[in-house]
KOLZA-881613 format. One record per residue (C-alpha): x, y, z; chain; residue in one letter; residue number from 1. Coordinates in nm, 2 decimals, padded with zeros to 4 digits. Layout:
xx:X | yy:Y | zz:Z | chain:A | res:A | n:NUM .
...
end
This chain:
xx:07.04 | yy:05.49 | zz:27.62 | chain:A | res:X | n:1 .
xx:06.98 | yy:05.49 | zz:27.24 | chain:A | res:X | n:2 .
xx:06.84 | yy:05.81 | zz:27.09 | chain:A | res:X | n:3 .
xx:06.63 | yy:05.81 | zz:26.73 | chain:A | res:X | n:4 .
xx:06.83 | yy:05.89 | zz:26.46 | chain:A | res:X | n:5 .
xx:06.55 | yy:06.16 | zz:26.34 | chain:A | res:X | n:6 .
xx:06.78 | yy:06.41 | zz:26.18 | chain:A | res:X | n:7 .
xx:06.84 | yy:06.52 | zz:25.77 | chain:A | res:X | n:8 .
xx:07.11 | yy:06.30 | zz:25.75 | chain:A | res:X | n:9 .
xx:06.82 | yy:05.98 | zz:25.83 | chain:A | res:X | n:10 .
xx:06.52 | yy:06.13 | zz:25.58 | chain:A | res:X | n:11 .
xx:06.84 | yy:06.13 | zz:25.28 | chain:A | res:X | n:12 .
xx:06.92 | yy:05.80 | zz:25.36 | chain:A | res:X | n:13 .
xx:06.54 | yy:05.65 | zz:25.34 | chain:A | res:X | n:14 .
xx:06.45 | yy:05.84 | zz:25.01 | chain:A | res:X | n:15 .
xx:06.79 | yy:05.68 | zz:24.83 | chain:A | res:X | n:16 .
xx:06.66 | yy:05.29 | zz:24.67 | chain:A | res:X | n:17 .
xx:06.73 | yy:05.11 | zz:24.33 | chain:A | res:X | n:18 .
xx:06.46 | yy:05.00 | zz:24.07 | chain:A | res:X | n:19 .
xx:06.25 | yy:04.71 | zz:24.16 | chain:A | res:X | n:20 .
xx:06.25 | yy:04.41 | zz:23.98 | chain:A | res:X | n:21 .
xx:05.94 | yy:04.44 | zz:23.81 | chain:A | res:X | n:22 .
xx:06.10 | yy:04.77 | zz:23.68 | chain:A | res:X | n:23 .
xx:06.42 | yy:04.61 | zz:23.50 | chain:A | res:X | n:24 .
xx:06.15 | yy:04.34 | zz:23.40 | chain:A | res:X | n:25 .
xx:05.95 | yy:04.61 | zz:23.22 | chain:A | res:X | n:26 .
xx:06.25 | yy:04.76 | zz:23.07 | chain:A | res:X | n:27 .
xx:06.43 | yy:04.43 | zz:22.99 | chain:A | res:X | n:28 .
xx:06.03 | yy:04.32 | zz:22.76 | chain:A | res:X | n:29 .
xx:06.08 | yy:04.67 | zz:22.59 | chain:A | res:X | n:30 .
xx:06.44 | yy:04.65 | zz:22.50 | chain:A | res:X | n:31 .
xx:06.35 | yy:04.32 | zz:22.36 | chain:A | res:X | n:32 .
xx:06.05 | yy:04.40 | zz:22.17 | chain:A | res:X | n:33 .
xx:06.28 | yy:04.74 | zz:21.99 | chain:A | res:X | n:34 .
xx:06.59 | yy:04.49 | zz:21.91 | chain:A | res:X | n:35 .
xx:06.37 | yy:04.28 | zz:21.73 | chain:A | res:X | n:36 .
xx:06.21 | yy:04.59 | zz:21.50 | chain:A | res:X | n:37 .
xx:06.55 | yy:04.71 | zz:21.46 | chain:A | res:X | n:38 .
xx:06.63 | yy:04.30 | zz:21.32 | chain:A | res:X | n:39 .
xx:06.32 | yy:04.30 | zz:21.12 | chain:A | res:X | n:40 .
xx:06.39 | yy:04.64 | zz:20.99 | chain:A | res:X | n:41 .
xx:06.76 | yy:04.54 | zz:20.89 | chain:A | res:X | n:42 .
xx:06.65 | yy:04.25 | zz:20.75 | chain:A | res:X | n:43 .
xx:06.38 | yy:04.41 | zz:20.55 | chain:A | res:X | n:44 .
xx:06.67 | yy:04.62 | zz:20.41 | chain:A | res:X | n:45 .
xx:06.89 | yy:04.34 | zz:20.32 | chain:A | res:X | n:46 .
xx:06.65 | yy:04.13 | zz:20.14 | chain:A | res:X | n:47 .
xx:06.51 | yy:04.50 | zz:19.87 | chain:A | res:X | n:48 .
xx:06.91 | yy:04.57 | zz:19.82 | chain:A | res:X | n:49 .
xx:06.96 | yy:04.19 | zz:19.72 | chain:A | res:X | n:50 .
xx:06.66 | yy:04.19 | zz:19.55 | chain:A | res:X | n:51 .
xx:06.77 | yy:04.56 | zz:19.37 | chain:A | res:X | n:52 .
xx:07.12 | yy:04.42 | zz:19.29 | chain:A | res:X | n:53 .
xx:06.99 | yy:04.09 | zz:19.16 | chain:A | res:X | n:54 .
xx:06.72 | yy:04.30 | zz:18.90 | chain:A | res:X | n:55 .
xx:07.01 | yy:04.48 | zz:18.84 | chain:A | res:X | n:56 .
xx:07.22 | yy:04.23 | zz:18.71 | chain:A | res:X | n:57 .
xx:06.92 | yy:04.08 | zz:18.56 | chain:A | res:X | n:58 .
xx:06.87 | yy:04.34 | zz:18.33 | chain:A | res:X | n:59 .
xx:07.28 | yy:04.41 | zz:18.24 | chain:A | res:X | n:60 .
xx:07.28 | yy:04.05 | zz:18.12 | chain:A | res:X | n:61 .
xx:06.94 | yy:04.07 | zz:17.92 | chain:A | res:X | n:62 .
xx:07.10 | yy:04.39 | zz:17.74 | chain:A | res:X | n:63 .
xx:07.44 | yy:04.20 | zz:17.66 | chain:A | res:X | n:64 .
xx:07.26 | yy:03.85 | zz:17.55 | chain:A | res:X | n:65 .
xx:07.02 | yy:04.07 | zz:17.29 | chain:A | res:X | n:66 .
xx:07.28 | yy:04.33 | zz:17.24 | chain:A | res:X | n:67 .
xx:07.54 | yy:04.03 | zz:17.09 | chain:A | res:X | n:68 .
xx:07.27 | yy:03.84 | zz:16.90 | chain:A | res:X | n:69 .
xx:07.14 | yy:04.13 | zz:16.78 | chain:A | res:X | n:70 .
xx:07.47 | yy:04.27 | zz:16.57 | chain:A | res:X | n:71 .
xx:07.54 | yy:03.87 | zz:16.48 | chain:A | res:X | n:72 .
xx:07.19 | yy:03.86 | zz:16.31 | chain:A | res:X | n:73 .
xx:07.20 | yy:04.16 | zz:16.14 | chain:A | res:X | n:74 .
xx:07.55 | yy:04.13 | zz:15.97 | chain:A | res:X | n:75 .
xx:07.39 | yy:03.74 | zz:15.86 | chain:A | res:X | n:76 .
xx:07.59 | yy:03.74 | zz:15.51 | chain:A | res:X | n:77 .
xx:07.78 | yy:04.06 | zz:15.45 | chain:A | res:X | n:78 .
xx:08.07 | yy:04.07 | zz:15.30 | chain:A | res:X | n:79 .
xx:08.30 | yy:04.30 | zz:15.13 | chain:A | res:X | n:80 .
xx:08.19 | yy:04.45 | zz:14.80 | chain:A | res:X | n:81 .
xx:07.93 | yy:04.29 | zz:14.68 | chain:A | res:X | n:82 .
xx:07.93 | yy:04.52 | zz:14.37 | chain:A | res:X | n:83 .
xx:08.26 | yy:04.31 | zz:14.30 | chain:A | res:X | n:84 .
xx:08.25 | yy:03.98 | zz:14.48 | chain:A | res:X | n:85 .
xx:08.02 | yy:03.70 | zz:14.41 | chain:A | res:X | n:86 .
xx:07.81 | yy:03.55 | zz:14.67 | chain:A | res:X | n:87 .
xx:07.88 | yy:03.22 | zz:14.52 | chain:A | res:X | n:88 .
xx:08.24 | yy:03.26 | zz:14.65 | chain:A | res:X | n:89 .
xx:08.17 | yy:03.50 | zz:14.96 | chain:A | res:X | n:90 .
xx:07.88 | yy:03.24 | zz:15.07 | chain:A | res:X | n:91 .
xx:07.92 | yy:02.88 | zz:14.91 | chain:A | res:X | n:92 .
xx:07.72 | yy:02.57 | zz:15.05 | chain:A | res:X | n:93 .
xx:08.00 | yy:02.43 | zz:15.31 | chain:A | res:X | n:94 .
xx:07.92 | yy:02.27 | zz:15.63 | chain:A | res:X | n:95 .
xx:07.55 | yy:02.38 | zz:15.75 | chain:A | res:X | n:96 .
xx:07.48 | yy:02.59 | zz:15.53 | chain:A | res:X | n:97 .
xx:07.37 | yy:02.35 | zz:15.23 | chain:A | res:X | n:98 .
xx:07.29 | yy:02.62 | zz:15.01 | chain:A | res:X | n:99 .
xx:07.50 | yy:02.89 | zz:14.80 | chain:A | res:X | n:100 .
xx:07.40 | yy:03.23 | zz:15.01 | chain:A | res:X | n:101 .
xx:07.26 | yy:03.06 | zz:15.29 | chain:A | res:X | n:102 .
xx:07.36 | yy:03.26 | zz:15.60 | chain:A | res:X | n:103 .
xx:07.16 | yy:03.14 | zz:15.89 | chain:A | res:X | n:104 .
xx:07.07 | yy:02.81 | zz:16.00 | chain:A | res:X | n:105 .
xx:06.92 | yy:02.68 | zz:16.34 | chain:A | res:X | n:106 .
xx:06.92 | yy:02.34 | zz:16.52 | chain:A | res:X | n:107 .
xx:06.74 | yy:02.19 | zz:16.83 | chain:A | res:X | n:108 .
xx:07.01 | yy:02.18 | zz:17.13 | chain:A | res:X | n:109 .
xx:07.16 | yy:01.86 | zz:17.23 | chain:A | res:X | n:110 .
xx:06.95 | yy:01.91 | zz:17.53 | chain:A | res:X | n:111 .
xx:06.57 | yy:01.99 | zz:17.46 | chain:A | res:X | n:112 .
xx:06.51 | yy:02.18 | zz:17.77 | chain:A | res:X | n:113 .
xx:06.78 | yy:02.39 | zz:17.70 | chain:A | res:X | n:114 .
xx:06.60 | yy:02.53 | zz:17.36 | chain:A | res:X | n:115 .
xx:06.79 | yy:02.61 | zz:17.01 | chain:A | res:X | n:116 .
xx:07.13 | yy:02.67 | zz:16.86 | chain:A | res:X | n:117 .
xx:07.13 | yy:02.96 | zz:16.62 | chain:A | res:X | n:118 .
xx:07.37 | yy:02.99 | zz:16.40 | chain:A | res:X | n:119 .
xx:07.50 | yy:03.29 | zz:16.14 | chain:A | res:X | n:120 .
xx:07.76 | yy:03.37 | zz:15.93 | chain:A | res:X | n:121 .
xx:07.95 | yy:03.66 | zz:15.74 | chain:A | res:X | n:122 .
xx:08.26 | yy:03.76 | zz:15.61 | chain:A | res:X | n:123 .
xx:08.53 | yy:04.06 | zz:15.72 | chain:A | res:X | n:124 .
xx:08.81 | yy:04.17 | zz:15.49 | chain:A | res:X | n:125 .
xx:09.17 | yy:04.24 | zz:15.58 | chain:A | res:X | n:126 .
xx:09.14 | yy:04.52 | zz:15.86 | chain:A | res:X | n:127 .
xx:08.77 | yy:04.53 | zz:15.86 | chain:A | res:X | n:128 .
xx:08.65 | yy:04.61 | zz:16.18 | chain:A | res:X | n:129 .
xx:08.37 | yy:04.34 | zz:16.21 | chain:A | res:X | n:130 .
xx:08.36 | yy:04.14 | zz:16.53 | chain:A | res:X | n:131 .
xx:08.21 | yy:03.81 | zz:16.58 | chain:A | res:X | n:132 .
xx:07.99 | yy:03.64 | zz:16.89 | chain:A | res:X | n:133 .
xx:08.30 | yy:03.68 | zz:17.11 | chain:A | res:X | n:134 .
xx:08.33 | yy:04.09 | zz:17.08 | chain:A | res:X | n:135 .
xx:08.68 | yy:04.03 | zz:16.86 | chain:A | res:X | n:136 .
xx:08.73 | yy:04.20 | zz:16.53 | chain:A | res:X | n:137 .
xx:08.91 | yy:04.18 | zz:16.22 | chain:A | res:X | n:138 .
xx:09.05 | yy:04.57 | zz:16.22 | chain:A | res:X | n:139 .
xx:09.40 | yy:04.45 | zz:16.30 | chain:A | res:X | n:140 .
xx:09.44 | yy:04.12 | zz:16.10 | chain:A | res:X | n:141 .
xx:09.60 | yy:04.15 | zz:15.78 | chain:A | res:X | n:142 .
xx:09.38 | yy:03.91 | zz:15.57 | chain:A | res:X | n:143 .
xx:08.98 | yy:03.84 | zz:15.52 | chain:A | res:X | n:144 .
xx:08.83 | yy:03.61 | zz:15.75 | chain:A | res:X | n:145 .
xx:08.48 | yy:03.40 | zz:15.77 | chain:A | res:X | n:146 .
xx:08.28 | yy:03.42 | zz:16.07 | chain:A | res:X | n:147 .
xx:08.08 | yy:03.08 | zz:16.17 | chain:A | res:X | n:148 .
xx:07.91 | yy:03.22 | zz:16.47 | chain:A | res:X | n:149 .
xx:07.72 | yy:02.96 | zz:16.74 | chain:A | res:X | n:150 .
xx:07.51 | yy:03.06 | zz:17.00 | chain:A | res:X | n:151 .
xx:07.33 | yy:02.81 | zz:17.25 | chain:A | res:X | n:152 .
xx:07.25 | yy:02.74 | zz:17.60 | chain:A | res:X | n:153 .
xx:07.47 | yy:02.50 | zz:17.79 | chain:A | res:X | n:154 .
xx:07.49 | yy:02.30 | zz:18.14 | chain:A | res:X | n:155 .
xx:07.79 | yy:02.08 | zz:18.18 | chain:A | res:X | n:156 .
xx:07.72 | yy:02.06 | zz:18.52 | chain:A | res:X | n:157 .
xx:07.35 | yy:02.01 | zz:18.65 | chain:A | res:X | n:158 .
xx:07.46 | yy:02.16 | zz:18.99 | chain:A | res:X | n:159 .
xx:07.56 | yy:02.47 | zz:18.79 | chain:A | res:X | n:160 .
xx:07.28 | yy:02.74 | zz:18.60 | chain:A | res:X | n:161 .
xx:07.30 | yy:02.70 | zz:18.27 | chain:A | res:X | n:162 .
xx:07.45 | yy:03.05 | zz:18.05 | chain:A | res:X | n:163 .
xx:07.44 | yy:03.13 | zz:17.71 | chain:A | res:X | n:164 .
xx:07.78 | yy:03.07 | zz:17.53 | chain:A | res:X | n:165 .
xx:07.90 | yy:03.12 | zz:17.18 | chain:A | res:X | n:166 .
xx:08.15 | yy:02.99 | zz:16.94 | chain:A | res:X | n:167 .
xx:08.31 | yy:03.10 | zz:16.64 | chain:A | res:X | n:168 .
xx:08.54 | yy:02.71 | zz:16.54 | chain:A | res:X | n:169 .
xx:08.17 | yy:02.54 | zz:16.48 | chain:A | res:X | n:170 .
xx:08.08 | yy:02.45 | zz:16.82 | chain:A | res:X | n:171 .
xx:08.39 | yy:02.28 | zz:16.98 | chain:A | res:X | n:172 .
xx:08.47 | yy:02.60 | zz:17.17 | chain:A | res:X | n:173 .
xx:08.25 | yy:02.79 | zz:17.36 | chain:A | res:X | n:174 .
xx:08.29 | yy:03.10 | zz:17.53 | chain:A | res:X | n:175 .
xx:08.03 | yy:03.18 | zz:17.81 | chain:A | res:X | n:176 .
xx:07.85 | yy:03.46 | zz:17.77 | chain:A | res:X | n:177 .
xx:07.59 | yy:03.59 | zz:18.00 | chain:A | res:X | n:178 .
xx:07.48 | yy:03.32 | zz:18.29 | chain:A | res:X | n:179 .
xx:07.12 | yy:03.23 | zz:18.43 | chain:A | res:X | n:180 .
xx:07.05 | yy:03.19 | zz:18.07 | chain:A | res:X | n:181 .
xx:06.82 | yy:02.88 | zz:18.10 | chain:A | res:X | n:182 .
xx:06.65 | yy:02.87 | zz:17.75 | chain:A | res:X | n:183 .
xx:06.71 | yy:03.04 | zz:17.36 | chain:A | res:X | n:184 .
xx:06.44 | yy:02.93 | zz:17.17 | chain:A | res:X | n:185 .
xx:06.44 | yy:03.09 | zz:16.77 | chain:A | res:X | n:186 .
xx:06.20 | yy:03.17 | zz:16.49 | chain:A | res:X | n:187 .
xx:06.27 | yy:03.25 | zz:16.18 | chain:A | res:X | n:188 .
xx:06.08 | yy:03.52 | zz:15.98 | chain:A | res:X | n:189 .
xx:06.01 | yy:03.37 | zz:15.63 | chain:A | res:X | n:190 .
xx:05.80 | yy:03.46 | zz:15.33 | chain:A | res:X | n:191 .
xx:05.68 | yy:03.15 | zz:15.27 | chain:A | res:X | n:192 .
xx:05.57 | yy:03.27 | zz:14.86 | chain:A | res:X | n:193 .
xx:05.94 | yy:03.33 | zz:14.81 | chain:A | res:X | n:194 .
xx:06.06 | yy:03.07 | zz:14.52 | chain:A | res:X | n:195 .
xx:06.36 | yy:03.23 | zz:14.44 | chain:A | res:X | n:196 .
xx:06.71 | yy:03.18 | zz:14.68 | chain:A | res:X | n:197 .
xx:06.82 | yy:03.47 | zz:14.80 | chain:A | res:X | n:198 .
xx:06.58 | yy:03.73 | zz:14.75 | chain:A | res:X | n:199 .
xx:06.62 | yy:04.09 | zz:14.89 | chain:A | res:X | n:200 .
xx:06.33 | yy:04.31 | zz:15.07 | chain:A | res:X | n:201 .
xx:06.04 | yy:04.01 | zz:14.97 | chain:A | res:X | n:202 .
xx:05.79 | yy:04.04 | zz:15.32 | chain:A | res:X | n:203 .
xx:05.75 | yy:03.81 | zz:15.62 | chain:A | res:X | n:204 .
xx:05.47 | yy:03.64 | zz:15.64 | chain:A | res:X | n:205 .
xx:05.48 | yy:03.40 | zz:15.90 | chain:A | res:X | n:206 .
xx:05.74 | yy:03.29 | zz:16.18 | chain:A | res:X | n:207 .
xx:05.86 | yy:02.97 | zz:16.16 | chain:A | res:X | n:208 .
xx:06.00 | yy:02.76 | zz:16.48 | chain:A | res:X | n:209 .
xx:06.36 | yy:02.59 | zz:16.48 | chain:A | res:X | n:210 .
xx:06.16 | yy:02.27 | zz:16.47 | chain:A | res:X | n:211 .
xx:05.95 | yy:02.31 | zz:16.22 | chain:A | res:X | n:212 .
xx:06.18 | yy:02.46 | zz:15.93 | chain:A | res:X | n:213 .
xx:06.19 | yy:02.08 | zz:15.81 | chain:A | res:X | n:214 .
xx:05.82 | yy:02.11 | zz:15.71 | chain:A | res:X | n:215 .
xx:05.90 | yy:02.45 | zz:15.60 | chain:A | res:X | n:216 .
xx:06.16 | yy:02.35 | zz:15.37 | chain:A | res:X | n:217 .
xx:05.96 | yy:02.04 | zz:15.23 | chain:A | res:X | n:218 .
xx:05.74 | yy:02.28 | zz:15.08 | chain:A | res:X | n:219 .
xx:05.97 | yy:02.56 | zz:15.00 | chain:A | res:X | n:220 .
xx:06.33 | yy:02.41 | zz:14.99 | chain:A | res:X | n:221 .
xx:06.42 | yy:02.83 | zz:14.96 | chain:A | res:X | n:222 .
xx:06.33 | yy:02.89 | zz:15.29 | chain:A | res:X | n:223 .
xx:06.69 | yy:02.90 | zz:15.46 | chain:A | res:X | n:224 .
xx:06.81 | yy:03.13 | zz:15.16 | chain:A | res:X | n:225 .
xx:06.53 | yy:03.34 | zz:15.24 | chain:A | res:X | n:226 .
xx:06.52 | yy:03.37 | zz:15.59 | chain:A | res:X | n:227 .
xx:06.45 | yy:03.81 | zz:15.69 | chain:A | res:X | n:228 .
xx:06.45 | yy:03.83 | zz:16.06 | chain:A | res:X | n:229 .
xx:06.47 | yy:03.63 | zz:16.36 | chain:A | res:X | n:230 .
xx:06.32 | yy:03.62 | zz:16.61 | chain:A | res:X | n:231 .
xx:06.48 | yy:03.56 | zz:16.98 | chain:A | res:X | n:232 .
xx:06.34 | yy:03.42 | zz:17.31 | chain:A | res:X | n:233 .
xx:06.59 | yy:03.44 | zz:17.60 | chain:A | res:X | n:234 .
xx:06.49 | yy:03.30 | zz:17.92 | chain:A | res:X | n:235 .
xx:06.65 | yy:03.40 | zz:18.21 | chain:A | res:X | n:236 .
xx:06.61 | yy:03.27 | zz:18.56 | chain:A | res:X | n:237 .
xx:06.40 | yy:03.47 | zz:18.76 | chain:A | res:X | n:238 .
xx:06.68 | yy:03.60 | zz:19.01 | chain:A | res:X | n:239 .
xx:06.33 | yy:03.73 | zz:19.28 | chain:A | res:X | n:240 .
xx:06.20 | yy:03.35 | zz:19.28 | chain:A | res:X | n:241 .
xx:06.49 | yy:03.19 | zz:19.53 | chain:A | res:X | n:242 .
xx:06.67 | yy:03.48 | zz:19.61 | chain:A | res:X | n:243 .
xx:06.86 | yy:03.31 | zz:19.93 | chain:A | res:X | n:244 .
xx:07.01 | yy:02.96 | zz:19.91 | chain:A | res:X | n:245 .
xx:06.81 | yy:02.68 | zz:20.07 | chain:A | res:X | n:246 .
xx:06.48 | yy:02.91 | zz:20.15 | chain:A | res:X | n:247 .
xx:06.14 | yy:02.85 | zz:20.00 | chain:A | res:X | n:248 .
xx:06.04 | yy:03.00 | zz:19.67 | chain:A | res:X | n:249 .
xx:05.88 | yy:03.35 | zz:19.68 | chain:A | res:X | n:250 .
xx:05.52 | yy:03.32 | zz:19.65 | chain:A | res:X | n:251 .
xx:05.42 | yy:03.51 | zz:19.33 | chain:A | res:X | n:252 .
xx:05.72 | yy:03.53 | zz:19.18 | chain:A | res:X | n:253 .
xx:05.77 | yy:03.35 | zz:18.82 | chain:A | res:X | n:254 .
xx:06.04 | yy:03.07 | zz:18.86 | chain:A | res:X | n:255 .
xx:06.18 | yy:03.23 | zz:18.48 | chain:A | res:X | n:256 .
xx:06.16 | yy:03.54 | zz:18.30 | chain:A | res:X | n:257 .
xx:06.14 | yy:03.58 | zz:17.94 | chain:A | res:X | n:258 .
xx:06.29 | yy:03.86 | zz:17.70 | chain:A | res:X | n:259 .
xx:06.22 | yy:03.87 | zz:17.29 | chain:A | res:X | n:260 .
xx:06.34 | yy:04.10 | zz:17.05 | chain:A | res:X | n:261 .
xx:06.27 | yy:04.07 | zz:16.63 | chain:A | res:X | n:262 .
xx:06.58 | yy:04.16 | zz:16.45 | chain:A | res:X | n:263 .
xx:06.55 | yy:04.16 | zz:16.10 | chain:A | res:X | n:264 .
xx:06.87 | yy:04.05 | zz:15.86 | chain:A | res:X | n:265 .
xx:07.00 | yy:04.36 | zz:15.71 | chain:A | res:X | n:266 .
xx:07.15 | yy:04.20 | zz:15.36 | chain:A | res:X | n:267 .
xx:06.80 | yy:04.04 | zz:15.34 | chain:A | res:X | n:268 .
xx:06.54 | yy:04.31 | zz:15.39 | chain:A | res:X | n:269 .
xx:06.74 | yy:04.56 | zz:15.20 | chain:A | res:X | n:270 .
xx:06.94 | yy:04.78 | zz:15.42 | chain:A | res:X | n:271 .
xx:07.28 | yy:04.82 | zz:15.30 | chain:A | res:X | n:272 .
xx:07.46 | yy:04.66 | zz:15.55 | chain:A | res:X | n:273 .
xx:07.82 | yy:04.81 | zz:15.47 | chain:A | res:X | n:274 .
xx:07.69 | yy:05.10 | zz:15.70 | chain:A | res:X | n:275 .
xx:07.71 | yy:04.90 | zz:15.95 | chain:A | res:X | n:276 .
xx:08.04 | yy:04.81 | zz:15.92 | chain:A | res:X | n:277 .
end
């Protein structure tokens, strides 16, 4: 005889089950859908500290390229005591600078798409703490020295970003400067009245391009002698535009970005530039 098992011990035993599949189903689409926020939400987070770090960088290289132009231009033709030295011997007509006190000259690049070569010069006496393109200096060196500095954009390697480089042994050795440089495109600040070479504190009255100071100088063969700021374009690539290798362009974003500064030529406008020294 069998006798129903209708005791406490029975009712435990029918209450105790597991969760059904549509349950683990229902968890399984939920746990799914908050793994793929989370991904998108790390992701999200990724791409703004890229981004950050790349405008970042962006703008410490804009501040060294302008920062290094900028104190080349403005010691275009010092050197020391004027009161005493001549500028016919400080600054002769050598190389190409074709005229006595000519102390900035500018050329198209080799490569067009590249932009302009600027270049300046001025002197530093024995341990005379004036540095060049490079960031070296004359304060240890025992004797006076010329400065020829060169800058320009260069590429050797398309499969490379182009940087801005300079050199200081007339362009057969350049030392890279800042990189996603992909233009440097000059003009020159001229007073186009200005017959005289070498005249100090005359106004600007028009900018003139790299490529059309031949014109310039056809009707004012001064022009180069007489040259009181310059102006500077630096192009950078636009570090937002392709941020990851191999993905489409950001939509909105400028494939370059462009920084100019006017920096005036302190031996030209007036200032005395020994201050500076």
């Amino acid at each position: 005889m069998r006798y129903a098992n209708n005791g406490p011990h029975a009712l435990r035993r029918a209450s105790q089950h597991g969760y059904s599949l549509i349950e683990l189903l229902v968890a399984m689409v939920v746990a799914v859908f908050l793994l793929a926020g989370l991904a998108i939400v790390l992701q999200g987070t990724r791409k703004t500290a890229v981004n950050q770090g790349s405008l970042s960088q962006l703008q410490d290289d804009e501040r060294v390229a302008m920062t290094m132009i900028t104190n080349v231009v403005e010691s275009a033709g010092y050197y020391p005591s004027p009161e005493t030295n001549d500028i016919s011997v400080e600054l002769p007509a050598t190389g190409h600078f074709g005229t006595t006190g000519q102390v900035i000259f500018g050329i198209p690049n080799t490569t067009p798409a590249l932009g302009d070569v600027l270049i300046v010069r001025y002197n530093a006496a024995a341990n005379e703490d004036i540095i060049n393109c490079q960031g070296t200096s004359n304060a240890t060196k025992g004797a006076p020295v010329s400065y020829t500095n060169e800058f320009a954009v260069l590429q050797p390697d398309p499969k490379s970003p182009p940087y801005l480089a300079c050199s200081t042994d007339g362009g057969g050795t350049f030392v890279p400067l800042v990189r996603n440089v992909s233009n440097l495109t000059i003009s020159y600040g001229i007073n186009s009245t200005a017959a005289l070479g070498n005249t100090i504190g005359v106004p600007v009255d028009s900018y003139v391009l790299t490529s059309a100071m031949p014109n310039a100088l056809v009707a004012n063969p001064q022009q180069w002698t007489n040259v009181y700021s310059v102006k500077v374009q630096v192009t950078f690539i636009n570090p937002l535009y392709q941020p990851f290798p191999n993905v489409p362009p950001t939509p909105g974003q400028p494939q370059t970005i462009t920084f100019t500064r006017v920096i005036g030529v302190m031996s030209r406008i007036g200032v005395d530039v020994s201050s500076f020294t």
